[in-house]
C-alpha positions in Angstrom: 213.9 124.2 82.3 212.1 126.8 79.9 208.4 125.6 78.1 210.3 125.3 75.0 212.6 123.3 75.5 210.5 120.8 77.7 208.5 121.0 74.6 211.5 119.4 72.5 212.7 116.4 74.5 212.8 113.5 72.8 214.2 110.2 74.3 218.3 110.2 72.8 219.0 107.3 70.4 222.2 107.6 71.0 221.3 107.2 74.7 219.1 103.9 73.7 221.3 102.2 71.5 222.1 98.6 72.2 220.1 99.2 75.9 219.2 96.1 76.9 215.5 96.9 77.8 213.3 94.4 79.5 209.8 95.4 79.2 206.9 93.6 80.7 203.5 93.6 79.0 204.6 94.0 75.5 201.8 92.6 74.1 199.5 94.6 75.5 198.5 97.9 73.3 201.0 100.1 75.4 203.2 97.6 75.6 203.1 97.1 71.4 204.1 100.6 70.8 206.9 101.0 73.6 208.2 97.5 71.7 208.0 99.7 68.9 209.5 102.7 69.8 212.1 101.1 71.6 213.0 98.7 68.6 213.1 102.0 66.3 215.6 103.7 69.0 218.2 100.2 68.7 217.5 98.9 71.7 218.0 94.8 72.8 214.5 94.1 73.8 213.5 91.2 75.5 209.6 91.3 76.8 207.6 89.0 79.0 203.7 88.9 79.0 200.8 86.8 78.2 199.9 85.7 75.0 197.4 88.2 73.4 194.0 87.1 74.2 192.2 89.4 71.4 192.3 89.1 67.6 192.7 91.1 65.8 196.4 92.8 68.2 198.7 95.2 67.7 201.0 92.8 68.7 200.9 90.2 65.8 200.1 93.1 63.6 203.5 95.2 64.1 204.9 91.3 63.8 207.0 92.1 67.3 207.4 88.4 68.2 209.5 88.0 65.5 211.3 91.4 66.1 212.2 90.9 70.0 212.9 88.1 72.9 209.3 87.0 73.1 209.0 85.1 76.3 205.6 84.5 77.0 204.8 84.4 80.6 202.9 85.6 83.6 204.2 87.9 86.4 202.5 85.9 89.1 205.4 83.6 88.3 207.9 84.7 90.3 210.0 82.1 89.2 209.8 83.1 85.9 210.8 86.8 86.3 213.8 85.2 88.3 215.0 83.2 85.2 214.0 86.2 82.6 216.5 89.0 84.8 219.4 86.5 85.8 219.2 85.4 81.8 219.2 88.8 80.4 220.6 91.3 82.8 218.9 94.1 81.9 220.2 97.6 82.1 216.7 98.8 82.0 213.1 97.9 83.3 209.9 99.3 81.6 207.0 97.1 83.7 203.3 97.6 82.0 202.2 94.3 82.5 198.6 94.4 84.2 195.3 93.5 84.3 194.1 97.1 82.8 190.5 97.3 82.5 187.8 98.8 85.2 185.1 96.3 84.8 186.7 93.0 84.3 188.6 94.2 88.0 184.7 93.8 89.3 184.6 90.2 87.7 188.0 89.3 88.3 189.0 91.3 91.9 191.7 88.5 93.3 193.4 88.2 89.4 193.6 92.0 89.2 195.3 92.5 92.8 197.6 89.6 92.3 198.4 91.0 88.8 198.9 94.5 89.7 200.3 94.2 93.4 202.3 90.8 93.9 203.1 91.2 89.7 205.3 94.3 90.8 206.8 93.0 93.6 207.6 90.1 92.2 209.4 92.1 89.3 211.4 94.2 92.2 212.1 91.0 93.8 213.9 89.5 90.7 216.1 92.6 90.2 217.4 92.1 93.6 220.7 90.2 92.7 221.2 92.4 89.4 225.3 93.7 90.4 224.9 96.2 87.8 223.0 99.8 87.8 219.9 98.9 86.5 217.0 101.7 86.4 212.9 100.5 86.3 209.7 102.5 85.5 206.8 100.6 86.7 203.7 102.2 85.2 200.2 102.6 87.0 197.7 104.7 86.8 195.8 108.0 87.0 193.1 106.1 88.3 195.7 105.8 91.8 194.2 108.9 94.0 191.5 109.2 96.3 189.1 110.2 93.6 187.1 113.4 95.0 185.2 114.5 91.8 186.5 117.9 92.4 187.5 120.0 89.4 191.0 120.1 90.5 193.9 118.1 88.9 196.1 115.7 91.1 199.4 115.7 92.2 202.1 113.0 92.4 201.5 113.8 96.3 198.2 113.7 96.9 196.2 111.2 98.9 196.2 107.6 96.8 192.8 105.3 96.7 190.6 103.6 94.8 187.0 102.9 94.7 187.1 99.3 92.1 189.3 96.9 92.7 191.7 98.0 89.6 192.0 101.7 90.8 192.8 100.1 94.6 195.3 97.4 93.1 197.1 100.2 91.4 197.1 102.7 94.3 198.2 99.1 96.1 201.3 98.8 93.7 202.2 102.2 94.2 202.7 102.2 98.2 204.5 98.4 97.7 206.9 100.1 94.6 207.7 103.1 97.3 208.2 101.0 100.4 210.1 98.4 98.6 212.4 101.8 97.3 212.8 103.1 100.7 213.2 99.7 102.4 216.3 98.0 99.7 217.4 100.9 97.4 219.7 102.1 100.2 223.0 101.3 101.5 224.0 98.8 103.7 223.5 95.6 104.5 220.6 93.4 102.2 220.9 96.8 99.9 220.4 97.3 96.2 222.0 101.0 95.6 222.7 99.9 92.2 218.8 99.5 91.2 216.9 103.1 90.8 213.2 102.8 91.3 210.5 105.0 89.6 206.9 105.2 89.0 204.5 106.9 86.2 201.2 107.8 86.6 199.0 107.9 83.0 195.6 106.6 82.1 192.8 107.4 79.2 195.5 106.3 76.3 194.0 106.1 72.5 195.4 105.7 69.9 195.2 103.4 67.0 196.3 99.5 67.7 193.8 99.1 70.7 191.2 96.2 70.3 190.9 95.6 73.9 186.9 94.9 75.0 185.3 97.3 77.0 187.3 100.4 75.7 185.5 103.6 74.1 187.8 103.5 71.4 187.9 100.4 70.3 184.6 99.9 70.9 183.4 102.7 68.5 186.3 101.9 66.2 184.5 98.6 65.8 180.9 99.5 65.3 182.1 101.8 62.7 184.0 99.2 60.8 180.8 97.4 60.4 178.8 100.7 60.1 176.7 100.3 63.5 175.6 102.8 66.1 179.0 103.4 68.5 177.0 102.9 71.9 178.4 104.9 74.7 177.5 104.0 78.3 178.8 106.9 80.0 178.8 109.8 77.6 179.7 112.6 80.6 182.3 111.2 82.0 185.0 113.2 81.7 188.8 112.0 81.6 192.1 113.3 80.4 192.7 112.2 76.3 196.0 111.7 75.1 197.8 109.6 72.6 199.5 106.7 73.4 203.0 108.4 72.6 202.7 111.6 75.5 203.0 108.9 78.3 205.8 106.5 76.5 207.8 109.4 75.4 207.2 110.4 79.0 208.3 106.6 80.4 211.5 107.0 77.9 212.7 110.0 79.1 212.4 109.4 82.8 213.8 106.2 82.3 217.1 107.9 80.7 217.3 110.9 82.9 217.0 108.6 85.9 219.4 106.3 84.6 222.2 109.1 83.8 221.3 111.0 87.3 223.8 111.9 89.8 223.1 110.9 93.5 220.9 114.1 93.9 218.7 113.2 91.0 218.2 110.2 91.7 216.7 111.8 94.9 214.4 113.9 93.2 213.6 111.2 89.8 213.5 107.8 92.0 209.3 108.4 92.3 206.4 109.0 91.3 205.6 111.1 87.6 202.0 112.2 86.6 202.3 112.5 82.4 198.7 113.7 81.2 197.4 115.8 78.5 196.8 119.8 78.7 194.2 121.1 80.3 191.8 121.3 76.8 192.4 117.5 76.5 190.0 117.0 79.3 186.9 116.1 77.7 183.1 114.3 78.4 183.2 111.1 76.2 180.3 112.6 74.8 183.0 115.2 72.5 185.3 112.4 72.0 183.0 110.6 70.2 181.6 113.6 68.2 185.0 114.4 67.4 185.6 111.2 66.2 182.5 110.9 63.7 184.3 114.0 61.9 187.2 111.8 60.8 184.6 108.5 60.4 181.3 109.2 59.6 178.5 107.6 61.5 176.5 107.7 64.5 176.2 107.5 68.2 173.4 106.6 70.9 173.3 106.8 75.1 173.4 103.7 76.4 173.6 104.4 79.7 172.7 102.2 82.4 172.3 103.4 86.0 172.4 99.7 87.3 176.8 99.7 85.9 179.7 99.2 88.0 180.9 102.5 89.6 183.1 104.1 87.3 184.9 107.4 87.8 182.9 110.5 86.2 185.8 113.7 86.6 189.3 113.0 86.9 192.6 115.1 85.7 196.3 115.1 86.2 198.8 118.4 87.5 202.3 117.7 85.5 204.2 120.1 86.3 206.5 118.0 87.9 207.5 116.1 84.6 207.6 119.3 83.1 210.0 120.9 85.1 212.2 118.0 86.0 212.3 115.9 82.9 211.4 118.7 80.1 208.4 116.3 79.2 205.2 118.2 77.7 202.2 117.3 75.8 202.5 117.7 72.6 199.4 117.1 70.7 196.1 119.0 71.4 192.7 117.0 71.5 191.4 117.3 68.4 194.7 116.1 66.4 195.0 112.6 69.3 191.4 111.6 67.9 192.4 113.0 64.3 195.8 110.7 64.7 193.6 108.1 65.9 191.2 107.5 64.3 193.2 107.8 61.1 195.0 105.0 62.1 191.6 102.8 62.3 190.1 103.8 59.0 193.6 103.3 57.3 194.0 100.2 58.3 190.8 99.0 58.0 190.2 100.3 54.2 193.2 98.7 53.7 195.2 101.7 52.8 198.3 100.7 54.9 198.9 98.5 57.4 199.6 98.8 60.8 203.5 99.1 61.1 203.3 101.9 58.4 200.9 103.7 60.5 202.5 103.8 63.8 205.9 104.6 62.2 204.1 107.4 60.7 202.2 108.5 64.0 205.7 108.2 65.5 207.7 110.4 63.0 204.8 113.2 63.4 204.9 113.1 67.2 208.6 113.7 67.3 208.8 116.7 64.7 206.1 118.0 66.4 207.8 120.7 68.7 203.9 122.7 70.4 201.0 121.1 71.9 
């Protein structure tokens, strides 16, 4: 597939129309905006998660309990994912429930494994007597590999690992969501042939909605609401930017393709997908909060503390593979994901639209947009 037309997919509403879409974690910042998206594409969306446990949420905000099947749950259950399948049948999965964040996993170690690990195969495990094709992206992480600190990206098939007990429990999830693939997504006896299996690798989202604790973003967002110093803890690490829309157009379009796919694609789709930014996109938090101060004006200060939970300092993604197999590219450049985003914060926080008016715009700009 050539770079321009990767550069023009776009998930096909015709394609998503009347879906029935079950999507796990939908009240979670991703999870607000795939609701969204998927909503604006027609689909039947029924979503199980926790409650949000942060106010203000892009959640309440885009008013999604009232525009989907809220059923608020917890994927420990596995009764629960039992009743939500056999009740709705989905024709397609879309699994971002998870306990996301670095330094809670430190706090919270057996919560995040259970969460992450037994959440996902407890999800697989409730598609099982589905008699209908039925396709499932279960997202992770970029935080997955062996972490090196080299300069190089990785790819979908390098070594997986994990130094904190969120990176492990995602790299975790990934070798149970492939065993469990190889293991009952054959034919034969105790087979599912019917269910395709894929995973998507994506970390270091921003864009506006996110008022999760403990995130650069909304952290900074925050201070600058009330006109405080943004206090970074880490200002040269170094991680791979992008807008909350490159990975769920991603998630959209490997979900379709994978669901349309002949016998042979389902060889090559039923895996794992790395979607990051472009090269340029990989920036020291240091020039994502500069950047940021040009669209908010305001201040900054090191607070770094030696003493902190290990956190990765260099980490970056190869996807090619998404490229060539599902004509999925980047599309937006650094500066115009913190322009986009920060746009979004200040908007709604002068009070110059609210929040549904400025995803739907953020989402009608990323899909005219046609060059990253």
């Amino acid at each position: 597939m050539t770079e321009s037309a990767a550069s023009h997919a776009n998930p096909n509403p015709s394609f998503w129309q009347g879906k029935k879409v079950l999507l796990t974690g939908h009240t979670g910042f991703k999870g607000s905006w795939l609701a969204l998206w998927l909503l604006e594409l027609g689909a039947q969306v029924t979503g199980v998660a926790l409650e949000p446990d942060q106010s203000p949420n892009l959640f309440e905000q885009l008013d999604l309990a009232q525009r989907l099947d809220h059923r608020p749950g917890d994927i420990r259950d596995p009764d629960l994912l039992k009743q939500v399948v056999a009740a709705t049948q989905p024709e397609l999965v879309l699994h971002l429930a998870a306990q996301p964040l670095v330094r809670l996993s430190y706090a919270e170690p057996v919560a995040t494994w259970q969460t992450n690990v037994m959440g996902s195969i407890h999800l697989l495990e409730a598609l099982r007597p589905l008699e209908q094709p039925c396709t499932a992206v279960l997202i992770t992480t970029d935080k997955v590999y062996r972490n090196n600190e080299w300069l190089y990206g990785y790819r979908e098939n390098d070594p997986l690992g994990g130094h904190d007990p969120y990176s492990s429990s995602k790299a975790a999830a990934e070798l149970a969501i492939a065993s469990w693939r190889a293991s009952f997504c054959g034919r034969g006896a105790h087979q599912t042939p019917h269910l395709h299996i894929a995973s998507a690798r994506a970390g270091n989202v921003i864009g506006g909605g996110d008022w999760a604790a403990d995130r650069i973003v909304p952290d900074a967002m925050r201070a600058l609401g009330r006109g405080e110093s943004i206090g970074v803890r880490n200002p040269n690490a170094t991680r791979p930017w992008q807008h909350v829309l490159e990975p769920l157009g991603g998630y959209l379009l490997l979900a379709e393709r994978l669901h349309l796919g002949s016998a042979a694609a389902d060889q090559q789709l039923a895996s794992a997908f790395n979607f990051g930014p472009q090269l340029e996109a990989n920036r020291c938090v240091r020039e994502l909060v500069e950047e940021s101060l040009r669209h908010w004006p305001g201040r900054w200060d090191d607070r770094s503390d030696p003493t902190s939970p290990h956190e990765a300092n260099l980490l970056n993604l190869v996807i090619d593979k998404a490229h060539h197999q599902l004509g999925w590219a980047p599309r937006w450049p650094f500066a115009t994901t913190v322009e986009r985003t920060v746009s979004w914060y200040r908007r709604v926080h002068e009070g110059q639209e609210n929040a549904l008016r400025c995803c739907r715009d953020d989402l009608a700009a990323y899909l005219a947009c046609r060059h990253s």
